[in-house]
C-alpha positions as CSV (number, residue, x, y, z in Angstrom):
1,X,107.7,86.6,128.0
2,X,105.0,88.9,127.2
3,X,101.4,87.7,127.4
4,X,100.2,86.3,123.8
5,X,97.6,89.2,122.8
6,X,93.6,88.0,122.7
7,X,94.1,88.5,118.9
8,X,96.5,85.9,118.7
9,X,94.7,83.9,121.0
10,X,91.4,84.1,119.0
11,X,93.3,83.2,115.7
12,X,95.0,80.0,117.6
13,X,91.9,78.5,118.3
14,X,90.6,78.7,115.0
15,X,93.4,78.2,113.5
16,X,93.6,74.8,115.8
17,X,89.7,73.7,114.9
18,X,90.5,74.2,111.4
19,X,93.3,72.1,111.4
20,X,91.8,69.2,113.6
21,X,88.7,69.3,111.5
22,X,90.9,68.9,107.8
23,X,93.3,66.4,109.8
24,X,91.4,64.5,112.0
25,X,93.4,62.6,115.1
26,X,96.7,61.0,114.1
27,X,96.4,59.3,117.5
28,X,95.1,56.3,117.0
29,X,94.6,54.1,119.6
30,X,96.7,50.5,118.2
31,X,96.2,47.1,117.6
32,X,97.1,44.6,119.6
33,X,100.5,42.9,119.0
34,X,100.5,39.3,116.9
35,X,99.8,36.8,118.6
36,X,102.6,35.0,120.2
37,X,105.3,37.6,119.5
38,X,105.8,41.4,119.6
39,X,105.3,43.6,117.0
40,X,108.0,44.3,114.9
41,X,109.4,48.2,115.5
42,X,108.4,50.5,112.5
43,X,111.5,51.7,111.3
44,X,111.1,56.1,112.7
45,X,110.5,58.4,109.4
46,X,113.4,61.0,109.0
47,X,112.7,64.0,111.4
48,X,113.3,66.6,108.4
49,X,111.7,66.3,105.0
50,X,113.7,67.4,102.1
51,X,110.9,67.5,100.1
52,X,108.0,69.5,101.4
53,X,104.6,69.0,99.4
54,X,103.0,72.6,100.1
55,X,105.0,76.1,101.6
56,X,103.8,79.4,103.7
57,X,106.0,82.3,103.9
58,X,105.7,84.8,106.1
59,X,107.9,88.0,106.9
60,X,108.5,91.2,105.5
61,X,108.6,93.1,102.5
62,X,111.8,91.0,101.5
63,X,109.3,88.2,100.7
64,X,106.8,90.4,99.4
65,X,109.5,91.2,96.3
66,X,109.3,94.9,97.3
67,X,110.8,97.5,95.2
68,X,112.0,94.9,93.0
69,X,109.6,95.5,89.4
70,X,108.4,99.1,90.4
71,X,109.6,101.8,92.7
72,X,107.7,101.3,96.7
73,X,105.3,98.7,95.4
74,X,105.5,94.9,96.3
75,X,106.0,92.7,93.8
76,X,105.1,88.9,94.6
77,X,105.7,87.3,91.8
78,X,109.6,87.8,92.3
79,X,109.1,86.5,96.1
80,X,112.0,84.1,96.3
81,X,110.0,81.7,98.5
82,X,107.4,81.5,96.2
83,X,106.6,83.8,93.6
84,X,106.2,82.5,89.8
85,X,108.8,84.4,87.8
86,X,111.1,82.1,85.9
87,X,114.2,84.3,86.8
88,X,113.8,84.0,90.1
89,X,113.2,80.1,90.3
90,X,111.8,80.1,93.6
91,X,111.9,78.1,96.7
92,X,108.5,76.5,96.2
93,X,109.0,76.4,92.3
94,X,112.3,74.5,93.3
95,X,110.8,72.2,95.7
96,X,106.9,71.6,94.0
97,X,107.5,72.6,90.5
98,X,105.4,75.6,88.5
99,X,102.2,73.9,89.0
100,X,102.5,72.6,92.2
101,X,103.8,76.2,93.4
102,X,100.8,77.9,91.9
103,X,98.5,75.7,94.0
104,X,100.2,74.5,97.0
105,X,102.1,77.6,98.2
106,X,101.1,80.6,99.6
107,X,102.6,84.4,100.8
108,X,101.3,85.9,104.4
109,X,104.9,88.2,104.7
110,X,103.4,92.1,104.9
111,X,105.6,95.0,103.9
112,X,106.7,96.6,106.9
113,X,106.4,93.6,109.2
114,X,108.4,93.1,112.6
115,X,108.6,90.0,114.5
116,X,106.0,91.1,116.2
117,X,103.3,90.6,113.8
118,X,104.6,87.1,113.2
119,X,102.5,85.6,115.6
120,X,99.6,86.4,113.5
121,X,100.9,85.4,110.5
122,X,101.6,82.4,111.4
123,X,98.1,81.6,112.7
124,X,96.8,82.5,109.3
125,X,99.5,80.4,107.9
126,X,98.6,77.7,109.8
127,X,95.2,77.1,108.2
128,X,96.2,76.2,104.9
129,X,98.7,73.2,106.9
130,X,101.7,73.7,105.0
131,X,104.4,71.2,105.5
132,X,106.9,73.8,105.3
133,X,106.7,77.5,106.5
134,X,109.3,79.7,105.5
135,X,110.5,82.8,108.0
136,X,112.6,85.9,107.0
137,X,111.8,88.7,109.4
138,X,114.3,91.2,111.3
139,X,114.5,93.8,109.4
140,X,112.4,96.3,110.1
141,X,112.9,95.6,114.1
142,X,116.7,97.2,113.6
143,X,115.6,99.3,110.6
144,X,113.3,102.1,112.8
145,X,113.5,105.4,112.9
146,X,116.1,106.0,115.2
147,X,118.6,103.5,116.9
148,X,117.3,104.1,120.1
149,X,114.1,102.9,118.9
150,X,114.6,99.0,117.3
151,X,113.2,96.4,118.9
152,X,115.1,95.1,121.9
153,X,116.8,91.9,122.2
154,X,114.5,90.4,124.5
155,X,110.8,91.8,122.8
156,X,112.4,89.8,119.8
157,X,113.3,86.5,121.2
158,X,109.5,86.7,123.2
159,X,107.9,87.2,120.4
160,X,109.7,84.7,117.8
161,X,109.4,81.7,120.4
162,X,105.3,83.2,120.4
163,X,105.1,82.5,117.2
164,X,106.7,79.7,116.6
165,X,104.0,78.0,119.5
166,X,101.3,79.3,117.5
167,X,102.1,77.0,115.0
168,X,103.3,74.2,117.0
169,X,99.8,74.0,118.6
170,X,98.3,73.9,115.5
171,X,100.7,71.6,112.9
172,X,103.3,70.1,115.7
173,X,105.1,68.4,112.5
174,X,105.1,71.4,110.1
175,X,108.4,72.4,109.3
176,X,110.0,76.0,109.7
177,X,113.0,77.4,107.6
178,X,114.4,80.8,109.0
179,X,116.1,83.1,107.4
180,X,118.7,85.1,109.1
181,X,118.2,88.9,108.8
182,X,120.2,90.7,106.0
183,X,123.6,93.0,106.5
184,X,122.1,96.4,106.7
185,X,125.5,98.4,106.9
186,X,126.6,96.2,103.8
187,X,123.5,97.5,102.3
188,X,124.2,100.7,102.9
189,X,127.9,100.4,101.7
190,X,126.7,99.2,98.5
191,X,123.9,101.7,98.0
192,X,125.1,104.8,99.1
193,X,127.4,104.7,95.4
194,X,124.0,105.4,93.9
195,X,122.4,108.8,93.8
196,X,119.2,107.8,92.9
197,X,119.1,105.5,95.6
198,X,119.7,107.5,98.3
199,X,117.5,110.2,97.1
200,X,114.9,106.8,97.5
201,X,116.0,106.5,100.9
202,X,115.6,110.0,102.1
203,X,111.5,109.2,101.6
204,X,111.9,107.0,105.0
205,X,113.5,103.5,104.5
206,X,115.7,102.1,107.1
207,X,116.3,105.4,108.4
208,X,118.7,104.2,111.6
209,X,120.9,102.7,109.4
210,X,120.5,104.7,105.7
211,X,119.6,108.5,107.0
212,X,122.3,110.9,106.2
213,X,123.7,108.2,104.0
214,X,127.0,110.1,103.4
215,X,127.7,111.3,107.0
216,X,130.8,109.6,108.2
217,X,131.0,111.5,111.5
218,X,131.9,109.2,114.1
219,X,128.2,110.1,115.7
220,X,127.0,108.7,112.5
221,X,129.6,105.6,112.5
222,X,128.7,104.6,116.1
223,X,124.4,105.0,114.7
224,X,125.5,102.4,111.9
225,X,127.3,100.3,114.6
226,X,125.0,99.9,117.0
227,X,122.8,99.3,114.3
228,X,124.4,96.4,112.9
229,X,125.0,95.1,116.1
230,X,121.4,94.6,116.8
231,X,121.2,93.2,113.6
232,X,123.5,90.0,114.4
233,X,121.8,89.7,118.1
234,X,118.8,89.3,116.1
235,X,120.0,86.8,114.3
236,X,121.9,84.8,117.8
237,X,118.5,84.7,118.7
238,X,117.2,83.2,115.5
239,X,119.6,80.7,116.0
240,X,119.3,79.4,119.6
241,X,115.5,79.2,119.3
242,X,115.2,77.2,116.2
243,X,117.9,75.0,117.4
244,X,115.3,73.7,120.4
245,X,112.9,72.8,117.6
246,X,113.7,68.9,115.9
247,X,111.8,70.5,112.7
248,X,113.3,73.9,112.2
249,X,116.2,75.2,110.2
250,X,118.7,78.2,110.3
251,X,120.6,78.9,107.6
252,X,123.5,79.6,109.6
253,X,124.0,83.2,108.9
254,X,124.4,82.9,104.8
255,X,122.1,85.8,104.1
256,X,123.6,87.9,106.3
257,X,126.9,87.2,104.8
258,X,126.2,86.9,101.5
259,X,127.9,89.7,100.1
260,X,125.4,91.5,98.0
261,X,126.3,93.8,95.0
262,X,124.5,96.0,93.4
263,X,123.1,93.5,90.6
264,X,121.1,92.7,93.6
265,X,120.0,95.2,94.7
266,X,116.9,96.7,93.8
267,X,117.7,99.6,90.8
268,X,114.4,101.4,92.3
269,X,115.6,102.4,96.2
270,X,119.5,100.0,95.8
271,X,118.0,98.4,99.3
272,X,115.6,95.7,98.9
273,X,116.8,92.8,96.7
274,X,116.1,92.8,92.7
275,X,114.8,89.5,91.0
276,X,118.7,88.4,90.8
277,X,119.1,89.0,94.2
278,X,115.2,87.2,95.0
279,X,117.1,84.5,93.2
280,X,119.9,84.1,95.1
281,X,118.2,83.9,98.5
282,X,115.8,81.4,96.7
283,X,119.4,79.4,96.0
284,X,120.2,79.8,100.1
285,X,116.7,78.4,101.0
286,X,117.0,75.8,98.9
287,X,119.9,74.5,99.6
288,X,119.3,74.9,103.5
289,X,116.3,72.8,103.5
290,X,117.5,70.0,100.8
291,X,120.8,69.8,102.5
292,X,121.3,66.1,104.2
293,X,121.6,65.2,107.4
294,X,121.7,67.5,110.6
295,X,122.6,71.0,110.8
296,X,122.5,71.0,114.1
C-alpha cells in the first residue's frame, strides 16, 4: 500500500482531537460486580443501525446532483444522499426526515473526485461524527482520458482501504454504505440515442468510455470493453474490502445493474443521473442500509 500522504496525516490527527474532544472516552473503566454474584451480561446492541441519526456523503459528482438542474453545474439539492428536493426523497430525508436532514447531514463528494481524494474527504467527514457515511466513488478512476490511463486495480483498493482507516481511527463505530460504481457502457448505450448529448460529451466527459460515441470499430468496441471491465474490478474490490468491516455495507452491485433509461438520465449531457434517476439511487441506498439482518 502506498504511504498515506502528510496531508492526510495532518487532517487525521485533527480530525481524531476533534472527535475525542466532542466524545470524550467511551472506555470507562467498570464497577465492580454485586456483591456475591456476577454481573448480569448486557444483552450486545445490533452491530448495524437501521436508523442512523446524522449522514456524510462523500464521492463524486454523482452526489454532487451534477448536470441534473443546469447543464455542467452541480446541483446539491437533488443529491440522492441528502439533498432537500421533494422529488428526489433522499437518503437522509428518508432516514432523518426534512428537518433532521437539513441539520444533521452533510455533502463532502467533489465533482471530479477519484478514490483517491477519498481519504481526505473522509477526514473532513469525520469531524462532524456522523453515524452513517455514505460512499459512491469509481467513476471517474475508469472514466479518464484514455483507457490506458484509469486508475489501476491495485491504486484503487490502496487507496479505498486508506480511507476507510481514516475514519476508523477517528469514529471506529460510524457506519459506511458503498455504493457500487455505475454501468458506464450502459450509459453510453442509452445516451449515444441523443444528439444533444453527445455533442455534451464531446466537451470532455468520460472520454475512455463516451469519445467517438458512434464508432463501432472493433478498436473502439475493445476501448469500451476494457473500460467496463475496470469498471466491475472496481467494484470486486468495493466488495471484498467492505465485507472485512462489521459496520459497512455493499449494495451488492444494484447500481451498477440498475438498468437506467433515459428518464434518468440527465437531459443536459444524458450521463449523469436526473432528479428521477437521484431518486432511484436514493431508493437503493435506502433499502441497503434499512434492510434486516446480515448481508454478508
Amino acid at each position: 500500500m502506498r504511504k498515506r500522504s502528510s496531508r492526510t496525516r495532518t487532517a487525521l490527527a485533527v480530525v481524531a482531537a476533534a472527535v475525542l474532544g466532542l466524545a470524550g472516552c467511551d472506555a470507562g473503566g467498570g464497577g465492580a460486580a454485586p456483591e456475591g454474584g456476577r454481573a448480569r451480561a448486557a444483552r450486545p446492541a445490533p452491530v448495524w443501525d437501521r436508523s442512523p441519526e446524522s449522514i456524510a456523503a462523500v464521492g463524486d459528482s454523482i452526489t454532487r446532483g451534477f448536470d441534473a438542474c443546469t447543464v455542467l453545474s452541480d446541483c446539491p439539492e437533488v443529491s440522492w444522499a441528502t439533498g432537500s428536493d421533494a422529488k428526489v426523497d433522499s437518503l437522509a430525508v428518508r432516514l432523518l426526515g426534512v428537518t433532521g436532514a437539513a441539520e444533521r447531514s452533510w455533502n463532502y463528494a467533489e465533482t471530479g473526485a477519484r478514490m483517491a481524494d477519498l481519504p481526505e474527504q473522509m477526514a473532513r467527514a469525520a469531524v462532524r461524527a456522523p453515524e452513517l457515511v455514505t460512499v459512491m466513488v469509481g467513476a471517474n478512476d475508469a472514466c479518464r482520458r484514455s483507457a490506458a490511463a484509469m486508475t489501476s486495480v491495485a491504486d484503487f483498493r490502496a487507496d479505498f482501504e486508506e480511507a476507510l482507516s481514516t475514519l476508523r481511527s477517528a469514529l471506529p463505530k460510524t457506519q459506511v454504505y458503498v455504493s457500487s460504481v455505475p454501468n458506464l457502457k450502459r450509459l453510453w448505450s442509452e445516451g449515444r440515442t441523443n444528439p444533444l448529448g453527445k455533442e455534451v460529451w464531446r466537451l470532455g466527459i468520460c472520454p475512455s468510455m463516451l469519445a467517438d460515441a458512434d464508432d463501432l470499430t472493433p478498436a473502439a468496441v475493445l476501448r469500451r470493453d476494457r473500460v467496463q471491465q475496470r469498471v466491475v474490478e472496481y467494484n470486486q474490490v468495493l466488495k471484498e474490502v467492505c465485507a472485512k468491516e462489521r459496520r459497512c455495507r455493499f449494495d451488492g452491485n444494484a447500481v451498477y445493474d440498475y438498468d437506467f433509461g433515459t428518464d434518468q438520465l440527465s437531459h443536459w449531457d444524458w450521463f449523469h443521473p436526473s432528479r428521477d434517476g437521484q431518486a432511484r439511487l436514493a431508493s437503493i441506498a435506502y433499502r441497503t442500509i434499512t434492510a434486516p439482518g446480515s448481508l454478508r
